[in-house]
N, C-alpha and C positions, 0 to 999 in steps of 0.2 A: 756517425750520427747517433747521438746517445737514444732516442725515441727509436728505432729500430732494435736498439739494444733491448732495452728496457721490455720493450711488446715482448720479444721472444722471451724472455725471462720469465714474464709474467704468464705466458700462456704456458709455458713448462712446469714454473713453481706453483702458481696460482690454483688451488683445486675448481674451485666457483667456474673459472674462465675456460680449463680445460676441461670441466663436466657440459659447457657451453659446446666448447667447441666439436666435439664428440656428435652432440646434436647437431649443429650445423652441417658438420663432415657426413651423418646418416641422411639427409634431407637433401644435400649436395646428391647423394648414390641415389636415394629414392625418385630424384624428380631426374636424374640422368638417364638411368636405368625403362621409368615409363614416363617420358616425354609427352606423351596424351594427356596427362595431369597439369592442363595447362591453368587451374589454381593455385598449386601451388608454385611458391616462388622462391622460398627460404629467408624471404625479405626479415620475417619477424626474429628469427634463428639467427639471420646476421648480424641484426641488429641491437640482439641480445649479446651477444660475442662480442662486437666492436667496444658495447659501452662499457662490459664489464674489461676490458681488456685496456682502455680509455682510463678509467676511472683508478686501476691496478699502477699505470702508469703515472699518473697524476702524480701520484703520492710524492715521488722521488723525482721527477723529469727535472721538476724548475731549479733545484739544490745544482743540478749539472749544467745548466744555461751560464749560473752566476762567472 
């Protein structure tokens, strides 16, 4: 599957996606760690990571479909 490819690439090469995901990965430990924090959710951290990770992928996915 070229899009599995692709993500992992882009979250390695990608500065933007990996300073994303960095975030997410802190917020993942912070809301694991004290569960009582039932605010937060990491919704908006995943959100931000998917699209920029999404968007990194775009560029190149459809060239591989053909």
């Amino acid at each position: 599957d070229p899009q599995g490819v692709l993500r992992d690439e882009c979250i390695e090469k990608n500065a933007k996606c990996q300073e994303l995901k960095d975030i997410l990965d802190k917020c993942n430990e912070r809301v694991a760690v004290n569960p009582a924090i039932e605010e937060e959710t990491c919704e908006e951290e995943l959100i931000d990571f998917v699209h920029c990770v999404d968007h990194c992928v775009s560029k190149s996915l459809f060239s591989k479909l053909v």
